[in-house]
MOPAC internal coordinates of N, CA, C and O (Angstrom, degrees):
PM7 1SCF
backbone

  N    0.0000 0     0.00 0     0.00 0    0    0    0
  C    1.4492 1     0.00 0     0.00 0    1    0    0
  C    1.5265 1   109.63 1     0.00 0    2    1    0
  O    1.2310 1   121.15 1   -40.68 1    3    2    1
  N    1.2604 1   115.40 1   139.32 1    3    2    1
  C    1.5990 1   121.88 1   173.51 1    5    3    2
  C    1.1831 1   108.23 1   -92.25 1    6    5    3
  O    1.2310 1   121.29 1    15.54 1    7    6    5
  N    1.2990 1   115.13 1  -164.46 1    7    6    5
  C    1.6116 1   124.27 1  -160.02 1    9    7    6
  C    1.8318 1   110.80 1   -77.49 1   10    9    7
  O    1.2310 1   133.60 1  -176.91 1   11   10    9
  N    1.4732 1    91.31 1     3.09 1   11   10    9
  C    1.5839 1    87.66 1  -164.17 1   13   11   10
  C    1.8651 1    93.42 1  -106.08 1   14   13   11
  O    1.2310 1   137.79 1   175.09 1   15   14   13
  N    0.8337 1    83.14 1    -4.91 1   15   14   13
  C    1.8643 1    92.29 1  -177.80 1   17   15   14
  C    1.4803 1   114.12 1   105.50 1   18   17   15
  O    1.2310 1   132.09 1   135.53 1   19   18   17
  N    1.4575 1    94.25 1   -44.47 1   19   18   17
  C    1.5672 1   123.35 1  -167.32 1   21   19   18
  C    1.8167 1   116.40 1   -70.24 1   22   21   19
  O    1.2310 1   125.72 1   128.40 1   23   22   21
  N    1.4883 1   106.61 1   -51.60 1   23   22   21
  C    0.9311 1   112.70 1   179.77 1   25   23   22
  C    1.6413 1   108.22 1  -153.57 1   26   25   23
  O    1.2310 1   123.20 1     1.57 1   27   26   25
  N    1.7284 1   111.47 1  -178.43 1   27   26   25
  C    1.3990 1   122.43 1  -164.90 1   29   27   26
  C    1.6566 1    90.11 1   -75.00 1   30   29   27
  O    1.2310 1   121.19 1   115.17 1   31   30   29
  N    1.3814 1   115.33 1   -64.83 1   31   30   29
  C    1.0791 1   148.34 1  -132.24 1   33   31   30
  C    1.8450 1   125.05 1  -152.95 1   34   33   31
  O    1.2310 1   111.64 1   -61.77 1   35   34   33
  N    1.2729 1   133.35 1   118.23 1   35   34   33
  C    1.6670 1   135.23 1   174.56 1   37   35   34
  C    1.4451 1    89.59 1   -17.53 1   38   37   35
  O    1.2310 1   109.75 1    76.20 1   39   38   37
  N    1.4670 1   136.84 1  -103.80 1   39   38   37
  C    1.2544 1   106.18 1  -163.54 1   41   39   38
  C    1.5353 1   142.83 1   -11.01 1   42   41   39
  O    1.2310 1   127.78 1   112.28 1   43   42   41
  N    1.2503 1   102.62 1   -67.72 1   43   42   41
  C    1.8449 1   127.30 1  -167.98 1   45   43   42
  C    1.6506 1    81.27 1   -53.27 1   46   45   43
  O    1.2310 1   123.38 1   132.06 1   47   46   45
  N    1.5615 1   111.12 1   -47.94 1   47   46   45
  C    1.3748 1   100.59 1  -156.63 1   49   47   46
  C    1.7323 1   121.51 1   -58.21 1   50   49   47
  O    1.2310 1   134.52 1   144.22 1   51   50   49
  N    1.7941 1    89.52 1   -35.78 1   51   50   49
  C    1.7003 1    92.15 1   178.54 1   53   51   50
  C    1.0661 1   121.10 1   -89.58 1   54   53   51
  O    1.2310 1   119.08 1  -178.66 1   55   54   53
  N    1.6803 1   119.37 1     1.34 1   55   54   53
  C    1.2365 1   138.25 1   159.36 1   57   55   54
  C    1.9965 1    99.47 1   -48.99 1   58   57   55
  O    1.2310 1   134.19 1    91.88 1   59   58   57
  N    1.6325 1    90.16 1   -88.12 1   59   58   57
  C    1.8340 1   101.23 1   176.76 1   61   59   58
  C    1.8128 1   111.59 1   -39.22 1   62   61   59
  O    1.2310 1   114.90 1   137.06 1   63   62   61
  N    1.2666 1   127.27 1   -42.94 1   63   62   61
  C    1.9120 1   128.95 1   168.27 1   65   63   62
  C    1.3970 1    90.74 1   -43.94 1   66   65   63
  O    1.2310 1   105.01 1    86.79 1   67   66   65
  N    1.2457 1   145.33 1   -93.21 1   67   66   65
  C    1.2104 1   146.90 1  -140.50 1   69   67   66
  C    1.5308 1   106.46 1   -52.26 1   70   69   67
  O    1.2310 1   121.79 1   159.85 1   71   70   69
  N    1.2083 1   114.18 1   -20.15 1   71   70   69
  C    1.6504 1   106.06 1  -170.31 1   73   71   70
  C    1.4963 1    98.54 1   -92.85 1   74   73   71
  O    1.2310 1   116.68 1   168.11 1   75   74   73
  N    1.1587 1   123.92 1   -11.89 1   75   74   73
  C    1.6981 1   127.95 1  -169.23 1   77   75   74
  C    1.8994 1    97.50 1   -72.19 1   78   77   75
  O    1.2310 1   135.45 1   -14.24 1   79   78   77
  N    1.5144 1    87.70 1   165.76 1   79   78   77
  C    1.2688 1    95.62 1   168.76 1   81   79   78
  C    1.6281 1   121.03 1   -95.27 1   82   81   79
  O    1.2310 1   122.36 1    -7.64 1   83   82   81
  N    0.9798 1   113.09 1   172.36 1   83   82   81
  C    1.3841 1    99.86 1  -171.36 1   85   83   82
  C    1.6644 1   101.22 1   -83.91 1   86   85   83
  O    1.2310 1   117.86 1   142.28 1   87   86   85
  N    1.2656 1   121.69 1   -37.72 1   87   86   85
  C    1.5384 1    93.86 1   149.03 1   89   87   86
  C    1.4020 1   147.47 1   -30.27 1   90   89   87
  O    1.2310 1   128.69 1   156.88 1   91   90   89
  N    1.1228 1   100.87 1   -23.12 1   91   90   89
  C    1.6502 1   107.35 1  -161.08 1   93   91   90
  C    1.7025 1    85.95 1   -88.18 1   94   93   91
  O    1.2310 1   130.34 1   117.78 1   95   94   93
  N    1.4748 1    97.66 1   -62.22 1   95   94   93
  C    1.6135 1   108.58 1  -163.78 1   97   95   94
  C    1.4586 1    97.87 1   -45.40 1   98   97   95
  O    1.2310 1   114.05 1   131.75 1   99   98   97
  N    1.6638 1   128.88 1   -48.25 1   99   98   97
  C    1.3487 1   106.72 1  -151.79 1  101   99   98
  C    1.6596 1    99.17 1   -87.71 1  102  101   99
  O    1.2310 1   112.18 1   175.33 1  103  102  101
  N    1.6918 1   132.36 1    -4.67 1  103  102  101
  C    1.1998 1   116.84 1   151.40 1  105  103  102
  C    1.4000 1   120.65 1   -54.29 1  106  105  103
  O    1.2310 1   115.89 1   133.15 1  107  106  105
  N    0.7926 1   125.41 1   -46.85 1  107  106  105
  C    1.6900 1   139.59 1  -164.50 1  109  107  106
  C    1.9344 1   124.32 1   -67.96 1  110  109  107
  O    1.2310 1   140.20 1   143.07 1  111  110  109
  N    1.6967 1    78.42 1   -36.93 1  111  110  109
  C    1.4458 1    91.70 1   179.38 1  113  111  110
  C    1.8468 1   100.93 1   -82.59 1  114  113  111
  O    1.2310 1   121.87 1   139.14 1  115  114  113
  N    1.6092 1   114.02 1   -40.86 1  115  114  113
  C    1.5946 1   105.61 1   160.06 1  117  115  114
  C    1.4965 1   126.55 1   -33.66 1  118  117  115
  O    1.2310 1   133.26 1   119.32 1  119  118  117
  N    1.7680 1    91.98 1   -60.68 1  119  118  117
  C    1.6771 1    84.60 1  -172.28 1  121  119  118
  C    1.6177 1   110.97 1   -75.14 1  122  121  119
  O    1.2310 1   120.96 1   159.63 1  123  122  121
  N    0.9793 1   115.77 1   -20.37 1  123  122  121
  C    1.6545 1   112.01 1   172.49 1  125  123  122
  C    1.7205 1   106.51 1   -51.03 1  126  125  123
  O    1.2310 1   118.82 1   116.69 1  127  126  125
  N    0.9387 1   119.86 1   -63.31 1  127  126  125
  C    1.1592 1   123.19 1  -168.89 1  129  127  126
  C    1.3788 1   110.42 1   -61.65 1  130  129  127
  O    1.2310 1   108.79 1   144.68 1  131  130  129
  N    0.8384 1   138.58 1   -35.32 1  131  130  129
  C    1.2768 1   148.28 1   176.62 1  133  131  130
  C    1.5144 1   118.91 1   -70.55 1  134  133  131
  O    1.2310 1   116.32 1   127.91 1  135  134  133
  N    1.7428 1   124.60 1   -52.09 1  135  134  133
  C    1.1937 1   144.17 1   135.93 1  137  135  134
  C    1.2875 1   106.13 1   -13.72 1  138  137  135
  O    1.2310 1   113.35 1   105.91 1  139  138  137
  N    1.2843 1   130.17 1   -74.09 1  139  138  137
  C    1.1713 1   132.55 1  -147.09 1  141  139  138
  C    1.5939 1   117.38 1   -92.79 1  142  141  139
  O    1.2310 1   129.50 1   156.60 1  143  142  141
  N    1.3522 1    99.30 1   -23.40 1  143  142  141
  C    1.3830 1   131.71 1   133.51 1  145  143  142
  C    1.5040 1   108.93 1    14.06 1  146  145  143
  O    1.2310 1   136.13 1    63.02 1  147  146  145
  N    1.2886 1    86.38 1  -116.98 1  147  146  145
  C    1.5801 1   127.97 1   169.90 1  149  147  146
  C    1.3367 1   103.92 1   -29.63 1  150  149  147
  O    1.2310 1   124.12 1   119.37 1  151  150  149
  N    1.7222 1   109.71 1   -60.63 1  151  150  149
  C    1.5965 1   110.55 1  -168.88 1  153  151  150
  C    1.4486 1   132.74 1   -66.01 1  154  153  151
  O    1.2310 1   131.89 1   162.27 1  155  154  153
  N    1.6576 1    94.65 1   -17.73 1  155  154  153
  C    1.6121 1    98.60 1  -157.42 1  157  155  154
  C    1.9410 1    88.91 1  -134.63 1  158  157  155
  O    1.2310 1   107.51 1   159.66 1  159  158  157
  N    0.7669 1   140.90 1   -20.34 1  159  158  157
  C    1.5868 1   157.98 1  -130.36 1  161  159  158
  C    1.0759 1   112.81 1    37.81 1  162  161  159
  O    1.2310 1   125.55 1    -5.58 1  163  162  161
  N    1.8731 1   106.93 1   174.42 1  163  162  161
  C    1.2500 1   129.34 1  -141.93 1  165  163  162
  C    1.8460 1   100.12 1   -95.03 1  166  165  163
  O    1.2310 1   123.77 1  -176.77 1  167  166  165
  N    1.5078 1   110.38 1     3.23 1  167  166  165
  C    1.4557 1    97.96 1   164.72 1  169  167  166
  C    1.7494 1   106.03 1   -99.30 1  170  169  167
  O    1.2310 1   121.58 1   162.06 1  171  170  169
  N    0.9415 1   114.58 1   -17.94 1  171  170  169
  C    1.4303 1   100.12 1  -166.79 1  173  171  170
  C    1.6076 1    96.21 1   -92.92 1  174  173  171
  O    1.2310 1   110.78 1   159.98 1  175  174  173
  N    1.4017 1   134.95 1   -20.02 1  175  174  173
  C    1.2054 1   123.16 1   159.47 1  177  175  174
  C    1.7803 1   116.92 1   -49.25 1  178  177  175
  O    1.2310 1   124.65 1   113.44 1  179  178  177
  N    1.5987 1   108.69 1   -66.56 1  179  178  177
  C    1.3350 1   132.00 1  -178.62 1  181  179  178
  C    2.2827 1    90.19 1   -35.07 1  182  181  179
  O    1.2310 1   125.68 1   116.99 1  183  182  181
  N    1.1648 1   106.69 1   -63.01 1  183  182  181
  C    1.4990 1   135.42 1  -148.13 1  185  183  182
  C    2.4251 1    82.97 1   -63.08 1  186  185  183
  O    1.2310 1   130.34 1   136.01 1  187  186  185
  N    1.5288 1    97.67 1   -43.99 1  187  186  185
  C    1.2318 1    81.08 1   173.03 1  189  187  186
  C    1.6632 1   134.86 1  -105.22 1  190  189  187
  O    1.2310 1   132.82 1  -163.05 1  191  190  189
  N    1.7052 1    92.83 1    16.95 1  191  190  189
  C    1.5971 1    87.78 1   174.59 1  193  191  190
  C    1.4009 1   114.03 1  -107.22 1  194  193  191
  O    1.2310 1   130.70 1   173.78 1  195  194  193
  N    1.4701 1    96.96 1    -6.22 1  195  194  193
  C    1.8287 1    85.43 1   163.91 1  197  195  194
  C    1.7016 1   128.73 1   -99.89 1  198  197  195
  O    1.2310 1   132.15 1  -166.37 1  199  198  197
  N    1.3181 1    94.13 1    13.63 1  199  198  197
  C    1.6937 1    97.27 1  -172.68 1  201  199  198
  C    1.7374 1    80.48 1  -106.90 1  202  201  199
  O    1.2310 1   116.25 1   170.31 1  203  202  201
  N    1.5647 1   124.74 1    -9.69 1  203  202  201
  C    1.4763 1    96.02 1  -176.30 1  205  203  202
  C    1.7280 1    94.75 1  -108.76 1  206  205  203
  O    1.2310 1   117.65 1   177.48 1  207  206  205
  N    1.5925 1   122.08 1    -2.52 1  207  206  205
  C    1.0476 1   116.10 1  -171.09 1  209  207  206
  C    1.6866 1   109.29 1  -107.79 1  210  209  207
  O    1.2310 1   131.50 1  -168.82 1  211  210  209
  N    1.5414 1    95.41 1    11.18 1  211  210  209
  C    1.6812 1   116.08 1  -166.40 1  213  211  210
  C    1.6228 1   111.87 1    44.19 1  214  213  211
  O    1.2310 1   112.16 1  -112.12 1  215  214  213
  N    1.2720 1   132.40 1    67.88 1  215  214  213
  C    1.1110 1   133.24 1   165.23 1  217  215  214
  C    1.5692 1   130.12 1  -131.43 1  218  217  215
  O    1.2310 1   125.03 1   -60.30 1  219  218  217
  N    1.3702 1   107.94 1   119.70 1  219  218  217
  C    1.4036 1   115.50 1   175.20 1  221  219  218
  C    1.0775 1   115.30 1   -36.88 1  222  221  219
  O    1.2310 1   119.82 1    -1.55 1  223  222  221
  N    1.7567 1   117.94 1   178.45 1  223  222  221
  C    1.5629 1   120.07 1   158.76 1  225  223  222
  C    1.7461 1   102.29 1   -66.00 1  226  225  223
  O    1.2310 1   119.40 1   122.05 1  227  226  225
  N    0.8829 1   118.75 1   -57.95 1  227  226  225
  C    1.5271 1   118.48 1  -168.32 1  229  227  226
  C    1.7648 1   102.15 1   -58.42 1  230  229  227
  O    1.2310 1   104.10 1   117.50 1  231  230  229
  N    0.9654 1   146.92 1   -62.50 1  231  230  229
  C    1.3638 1   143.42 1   131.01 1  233  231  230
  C    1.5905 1   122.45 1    30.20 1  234  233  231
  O    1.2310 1   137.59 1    91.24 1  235  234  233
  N    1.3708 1    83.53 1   -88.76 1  235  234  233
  C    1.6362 1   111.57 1   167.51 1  237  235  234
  C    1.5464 1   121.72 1   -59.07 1  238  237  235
  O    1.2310 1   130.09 1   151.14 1  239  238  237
  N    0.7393 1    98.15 1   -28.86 1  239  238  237
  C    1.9740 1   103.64 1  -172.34 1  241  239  238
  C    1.5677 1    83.87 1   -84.76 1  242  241  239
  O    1.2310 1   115.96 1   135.37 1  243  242  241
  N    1.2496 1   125.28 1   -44.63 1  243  242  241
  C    1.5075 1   103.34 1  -165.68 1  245  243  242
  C    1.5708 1   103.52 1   -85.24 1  246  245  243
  O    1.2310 1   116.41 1   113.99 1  247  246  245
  N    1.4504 1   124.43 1   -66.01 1  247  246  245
  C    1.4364 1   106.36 1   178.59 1  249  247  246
  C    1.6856 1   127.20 1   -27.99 1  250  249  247
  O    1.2310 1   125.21 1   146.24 1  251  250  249
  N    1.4672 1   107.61 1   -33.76 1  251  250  249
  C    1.8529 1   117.32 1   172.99 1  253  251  250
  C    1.5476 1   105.45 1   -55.07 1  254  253  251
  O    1.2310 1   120.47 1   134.77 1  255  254  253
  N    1.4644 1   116.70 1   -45.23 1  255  254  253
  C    1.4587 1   122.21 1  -171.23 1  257  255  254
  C    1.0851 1   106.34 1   -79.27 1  258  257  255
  O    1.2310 1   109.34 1   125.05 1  259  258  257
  N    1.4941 1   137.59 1   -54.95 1  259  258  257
  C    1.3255 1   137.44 1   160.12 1  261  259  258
  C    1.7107 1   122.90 1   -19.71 1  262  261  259
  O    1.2310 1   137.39 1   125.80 1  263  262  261
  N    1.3423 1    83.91 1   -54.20 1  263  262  261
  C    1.3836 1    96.16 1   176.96 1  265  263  262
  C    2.1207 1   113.71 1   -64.81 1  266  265  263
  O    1.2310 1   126.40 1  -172.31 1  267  266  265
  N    0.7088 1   105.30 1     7.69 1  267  266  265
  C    1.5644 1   101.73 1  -162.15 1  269  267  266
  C    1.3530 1   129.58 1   103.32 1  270  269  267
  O    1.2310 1   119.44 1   153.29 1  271  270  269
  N    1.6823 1   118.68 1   -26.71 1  271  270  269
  C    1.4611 1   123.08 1  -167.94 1  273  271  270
  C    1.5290 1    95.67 1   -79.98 1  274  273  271
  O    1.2310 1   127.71 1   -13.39 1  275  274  273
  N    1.9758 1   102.76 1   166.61 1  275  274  273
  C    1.2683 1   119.56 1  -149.48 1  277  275  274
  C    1.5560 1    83.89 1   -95.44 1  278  277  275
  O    1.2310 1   121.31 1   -39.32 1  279  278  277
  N    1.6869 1   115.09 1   140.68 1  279  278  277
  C    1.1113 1    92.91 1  -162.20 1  281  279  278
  C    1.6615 1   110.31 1   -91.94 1  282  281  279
  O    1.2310 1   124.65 1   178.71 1  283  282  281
  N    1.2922 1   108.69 1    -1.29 1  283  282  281
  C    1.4659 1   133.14 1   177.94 1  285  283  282
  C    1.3333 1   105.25 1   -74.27 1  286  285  283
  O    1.2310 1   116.34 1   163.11 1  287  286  285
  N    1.6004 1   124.56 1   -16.89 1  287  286  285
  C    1.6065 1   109.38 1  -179.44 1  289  287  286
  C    1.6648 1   101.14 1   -86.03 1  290  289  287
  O    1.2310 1   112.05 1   173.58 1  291  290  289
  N    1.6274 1   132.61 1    -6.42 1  291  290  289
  C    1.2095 1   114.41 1   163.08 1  293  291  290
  C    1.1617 1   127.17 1   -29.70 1  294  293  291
  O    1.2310 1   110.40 1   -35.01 1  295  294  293
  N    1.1713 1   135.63 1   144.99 1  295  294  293
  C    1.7335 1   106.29 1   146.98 1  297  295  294
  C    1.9862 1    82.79 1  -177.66 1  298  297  295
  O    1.2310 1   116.76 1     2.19 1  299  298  297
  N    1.2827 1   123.77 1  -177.81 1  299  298  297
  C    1.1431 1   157.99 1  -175.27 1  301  299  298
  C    1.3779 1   115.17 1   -99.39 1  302  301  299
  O    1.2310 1   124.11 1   -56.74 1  303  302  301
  N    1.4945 1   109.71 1   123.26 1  303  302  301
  C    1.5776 1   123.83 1   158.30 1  305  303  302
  C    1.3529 1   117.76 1   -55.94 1  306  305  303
  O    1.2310 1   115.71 1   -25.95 1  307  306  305
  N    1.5925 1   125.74 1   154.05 1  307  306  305
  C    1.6358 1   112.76 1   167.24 1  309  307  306
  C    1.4201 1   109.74 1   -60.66 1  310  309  307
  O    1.2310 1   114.73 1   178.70 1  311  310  309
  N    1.2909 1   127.60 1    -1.30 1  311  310  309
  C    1.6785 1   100.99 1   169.24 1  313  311  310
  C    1.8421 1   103.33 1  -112.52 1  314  313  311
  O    1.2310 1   129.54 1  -140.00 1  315  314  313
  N    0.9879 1    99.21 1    40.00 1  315  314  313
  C    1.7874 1   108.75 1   168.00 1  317  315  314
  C    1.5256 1   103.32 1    65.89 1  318  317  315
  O    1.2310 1   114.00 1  -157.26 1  319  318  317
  N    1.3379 1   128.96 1    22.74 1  319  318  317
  C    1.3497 1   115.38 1   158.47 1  321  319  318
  C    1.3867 1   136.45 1   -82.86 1  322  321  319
  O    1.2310 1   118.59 1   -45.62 1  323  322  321
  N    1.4142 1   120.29 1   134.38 1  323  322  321
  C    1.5055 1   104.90 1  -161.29 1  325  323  322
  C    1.6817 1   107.76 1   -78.04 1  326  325  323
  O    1.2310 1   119.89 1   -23.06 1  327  326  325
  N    1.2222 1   117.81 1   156.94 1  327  326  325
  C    1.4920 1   122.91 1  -159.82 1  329  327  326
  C    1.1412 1   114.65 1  -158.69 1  330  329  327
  O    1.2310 1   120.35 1   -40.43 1  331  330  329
  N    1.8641 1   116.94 1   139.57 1  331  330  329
  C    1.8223 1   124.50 1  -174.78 1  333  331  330
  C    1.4171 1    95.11 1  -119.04 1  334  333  331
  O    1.2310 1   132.41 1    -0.61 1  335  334  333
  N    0.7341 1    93.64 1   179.39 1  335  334  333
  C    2.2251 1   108.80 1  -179.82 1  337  335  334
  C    1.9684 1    75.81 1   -75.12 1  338  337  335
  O    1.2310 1   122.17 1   -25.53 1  339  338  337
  N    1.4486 1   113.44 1   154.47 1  339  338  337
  C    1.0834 1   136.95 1   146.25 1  341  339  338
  C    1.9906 1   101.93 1   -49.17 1  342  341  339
  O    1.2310 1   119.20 1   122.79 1  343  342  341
  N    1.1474 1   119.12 1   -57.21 1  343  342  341
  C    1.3894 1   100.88 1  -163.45 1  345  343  342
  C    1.7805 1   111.44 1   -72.28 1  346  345  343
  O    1.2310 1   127.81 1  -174.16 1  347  346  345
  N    1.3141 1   102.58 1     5.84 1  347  346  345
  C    1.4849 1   101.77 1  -177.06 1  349  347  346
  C    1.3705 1   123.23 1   -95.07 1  350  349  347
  O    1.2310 1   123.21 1   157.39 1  351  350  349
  N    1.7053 1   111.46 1   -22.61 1  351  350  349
  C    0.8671 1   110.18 1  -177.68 1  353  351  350
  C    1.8740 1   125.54 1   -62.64 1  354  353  351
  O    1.2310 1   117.74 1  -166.98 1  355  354  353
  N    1.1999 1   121.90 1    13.02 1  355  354  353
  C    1.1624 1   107.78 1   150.78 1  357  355  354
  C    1.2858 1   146.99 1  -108.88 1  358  357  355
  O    1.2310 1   133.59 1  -153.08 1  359  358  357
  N    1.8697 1    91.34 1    26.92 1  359  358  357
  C    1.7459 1   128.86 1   167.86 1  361  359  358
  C    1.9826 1   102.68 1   -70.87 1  362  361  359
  O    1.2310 1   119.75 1   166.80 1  363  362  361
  N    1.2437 1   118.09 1   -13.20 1  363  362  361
  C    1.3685 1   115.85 1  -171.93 1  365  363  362
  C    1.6652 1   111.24 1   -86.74 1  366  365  363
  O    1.2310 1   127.55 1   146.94 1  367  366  365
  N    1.2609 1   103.08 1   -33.06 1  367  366  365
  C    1.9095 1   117.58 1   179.75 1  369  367  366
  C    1.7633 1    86.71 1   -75.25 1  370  369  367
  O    1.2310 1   108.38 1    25.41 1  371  370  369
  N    0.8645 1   139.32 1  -154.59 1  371  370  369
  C    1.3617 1   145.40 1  -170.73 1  373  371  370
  C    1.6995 1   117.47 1    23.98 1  374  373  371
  O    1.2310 1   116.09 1   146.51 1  375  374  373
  N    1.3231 1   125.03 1   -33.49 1  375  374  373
  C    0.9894 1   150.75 1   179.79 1  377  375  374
  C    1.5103 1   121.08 1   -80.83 1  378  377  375
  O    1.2310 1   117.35 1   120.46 1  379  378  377
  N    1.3347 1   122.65 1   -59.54 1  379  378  377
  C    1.6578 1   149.16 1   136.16 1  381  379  378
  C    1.5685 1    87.33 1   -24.24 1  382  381  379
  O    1.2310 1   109.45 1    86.66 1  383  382  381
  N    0.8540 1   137.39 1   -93.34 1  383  382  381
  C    1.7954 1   148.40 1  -170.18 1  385  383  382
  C    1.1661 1    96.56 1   -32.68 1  386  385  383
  O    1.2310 1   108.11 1    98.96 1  387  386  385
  N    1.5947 1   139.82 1   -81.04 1  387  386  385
  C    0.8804 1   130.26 1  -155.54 1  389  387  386
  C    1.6358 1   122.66 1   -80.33 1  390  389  387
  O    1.2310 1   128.64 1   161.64 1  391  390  389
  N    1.4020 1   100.95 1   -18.36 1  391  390  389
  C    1.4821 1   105.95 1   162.11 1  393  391  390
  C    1.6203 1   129.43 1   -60.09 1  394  393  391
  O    1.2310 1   120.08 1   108.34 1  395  394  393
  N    1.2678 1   117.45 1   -71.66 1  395  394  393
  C    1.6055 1   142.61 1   170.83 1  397  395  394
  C    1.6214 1   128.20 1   -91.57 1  398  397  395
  O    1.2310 1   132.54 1   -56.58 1  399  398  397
  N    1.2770 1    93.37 1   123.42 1  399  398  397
  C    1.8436 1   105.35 1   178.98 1  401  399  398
  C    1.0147 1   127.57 1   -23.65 1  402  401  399
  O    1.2310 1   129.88 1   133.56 1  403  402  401
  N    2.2415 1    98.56 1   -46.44 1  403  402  401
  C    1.3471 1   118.33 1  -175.41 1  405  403  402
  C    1.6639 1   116.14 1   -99.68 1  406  405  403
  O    1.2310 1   126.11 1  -167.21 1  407  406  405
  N    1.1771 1   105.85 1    12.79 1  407  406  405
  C    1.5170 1    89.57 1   163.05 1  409  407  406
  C    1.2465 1   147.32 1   -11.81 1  410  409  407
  O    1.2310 1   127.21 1   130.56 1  411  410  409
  N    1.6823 1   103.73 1   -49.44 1  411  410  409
  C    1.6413 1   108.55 1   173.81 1  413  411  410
  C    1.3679 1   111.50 1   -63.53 1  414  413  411
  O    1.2310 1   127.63 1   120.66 1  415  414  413
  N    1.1968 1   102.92 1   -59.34 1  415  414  413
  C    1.8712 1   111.23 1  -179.24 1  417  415  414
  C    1.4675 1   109.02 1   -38.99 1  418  417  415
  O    1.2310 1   121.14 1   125.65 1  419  418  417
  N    1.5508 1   115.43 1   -54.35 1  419  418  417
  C    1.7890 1   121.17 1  -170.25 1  421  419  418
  C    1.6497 1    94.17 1   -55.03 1  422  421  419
  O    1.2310 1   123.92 1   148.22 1  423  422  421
  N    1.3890 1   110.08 1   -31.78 1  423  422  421
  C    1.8652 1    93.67 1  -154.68 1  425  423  422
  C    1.4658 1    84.45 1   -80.57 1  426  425  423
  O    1.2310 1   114.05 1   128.74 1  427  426  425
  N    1.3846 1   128.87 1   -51.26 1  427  426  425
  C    1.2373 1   116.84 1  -156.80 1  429  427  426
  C    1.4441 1   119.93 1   -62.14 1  430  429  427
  O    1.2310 1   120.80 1   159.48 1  431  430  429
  N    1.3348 1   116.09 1   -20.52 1  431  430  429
  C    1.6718 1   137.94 1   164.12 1  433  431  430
  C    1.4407 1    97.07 1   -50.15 1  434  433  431
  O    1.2310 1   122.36 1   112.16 1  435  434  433
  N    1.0830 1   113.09 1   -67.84 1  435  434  433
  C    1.4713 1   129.84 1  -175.66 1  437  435  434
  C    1.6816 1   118.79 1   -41.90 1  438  437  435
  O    1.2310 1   123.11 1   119.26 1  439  438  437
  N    1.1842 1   111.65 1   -60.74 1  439  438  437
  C    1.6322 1   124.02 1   151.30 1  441  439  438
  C    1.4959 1   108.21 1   -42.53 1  442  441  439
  O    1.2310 1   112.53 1   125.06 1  443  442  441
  N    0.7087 1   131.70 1   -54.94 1  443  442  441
  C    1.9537 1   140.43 1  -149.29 1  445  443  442
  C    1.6154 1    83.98 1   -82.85 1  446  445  443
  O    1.2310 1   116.08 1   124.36 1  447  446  445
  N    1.1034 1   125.04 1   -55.64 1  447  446  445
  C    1.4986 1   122.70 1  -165.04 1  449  447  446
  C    1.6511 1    89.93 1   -58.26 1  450  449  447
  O    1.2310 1   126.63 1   102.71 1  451  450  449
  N    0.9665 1   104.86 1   -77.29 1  451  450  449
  C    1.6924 1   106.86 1  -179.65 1  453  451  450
  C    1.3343 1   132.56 1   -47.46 1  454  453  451
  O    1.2310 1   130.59 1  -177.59 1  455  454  453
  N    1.2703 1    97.18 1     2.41 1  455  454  453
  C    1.8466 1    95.33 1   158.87 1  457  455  454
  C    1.2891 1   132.71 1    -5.79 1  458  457  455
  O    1.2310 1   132.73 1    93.92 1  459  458  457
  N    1.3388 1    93.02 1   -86.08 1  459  458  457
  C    2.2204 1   123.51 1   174.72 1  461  459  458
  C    1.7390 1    89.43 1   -37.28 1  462  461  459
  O    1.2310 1   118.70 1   118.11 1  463  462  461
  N    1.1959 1   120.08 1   -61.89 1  463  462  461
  C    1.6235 1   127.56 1  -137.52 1  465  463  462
  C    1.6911 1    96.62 1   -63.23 1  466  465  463
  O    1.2310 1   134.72 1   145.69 1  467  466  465
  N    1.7633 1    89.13 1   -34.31 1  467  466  465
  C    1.8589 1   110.72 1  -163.59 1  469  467  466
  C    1.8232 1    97.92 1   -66.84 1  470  469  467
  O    1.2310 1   121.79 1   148.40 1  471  470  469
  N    1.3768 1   114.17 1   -31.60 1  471  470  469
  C    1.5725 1    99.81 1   177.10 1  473  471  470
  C    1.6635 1   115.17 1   -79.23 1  474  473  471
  O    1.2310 1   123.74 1   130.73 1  475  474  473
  N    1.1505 1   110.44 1   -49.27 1  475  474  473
  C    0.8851 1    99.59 1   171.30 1  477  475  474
  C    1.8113 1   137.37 1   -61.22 1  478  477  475
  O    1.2310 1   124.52 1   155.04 1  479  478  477
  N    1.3383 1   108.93 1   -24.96 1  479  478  477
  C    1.8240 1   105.39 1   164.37 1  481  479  478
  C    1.2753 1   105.23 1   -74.43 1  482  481  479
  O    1.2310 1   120.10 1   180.00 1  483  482  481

């Protein structure tokens, strides 16, 4: 086990993701987002799950709604970042799913990017 518990290394790690269930993943990818949340804020989370989940603004606004979130709580920071309530962000896992084929793959991208973030929470 590496420092993350989970794995040595991003590989090993998306090695061990692939064996999960997709239950597991879409708990995990919730609390990640949320976790990281808090730590880092809720634009630079938002800012990194769609460049690992490849999704536009238009994209994103709909998978959020899909997912359950209000689609009126979108909206923009004063420095133009797009942004959900912290408690919403786990309107994107359920949402992600029901939007795209590849869901699993985007989340597990999503995890793998977050490695670093994963030792430290």
């Amino acid at each position: 086990m590496g420092a993350t518990g989970l794995a040595a290394n991003p590989t090993e790690y998306r090695d061990r993701l692939r064996e999960q269930t997709d239950e597991q993943l879409d708990a995990w990818t919730a609390e990640l987002l949320r976790d990281v949340a808090k730590r880092r804020g809720v634009a630079k989370v938002v800012a990194d799950f769609r460049k690992t989940a490849h999704l536009d603004e238009k994209a994103f606004r709909r998978v959020f709604a899909r997912g359950g979130g209000a689609p009126q709580t979108v909206g923009s920071d004063a420095g133009g970042h797009l942004m959900v309530p912290t408690i919403s962000l786990h309107f994107l896992v359920p949402g992600l799913r029901a939007q795209v084929p590849d869901a699993r793959d985007r989340m597990i991208a999503y995890l793998v990017a977050s490695f670093d973030e994963i030792v430290y929470v």
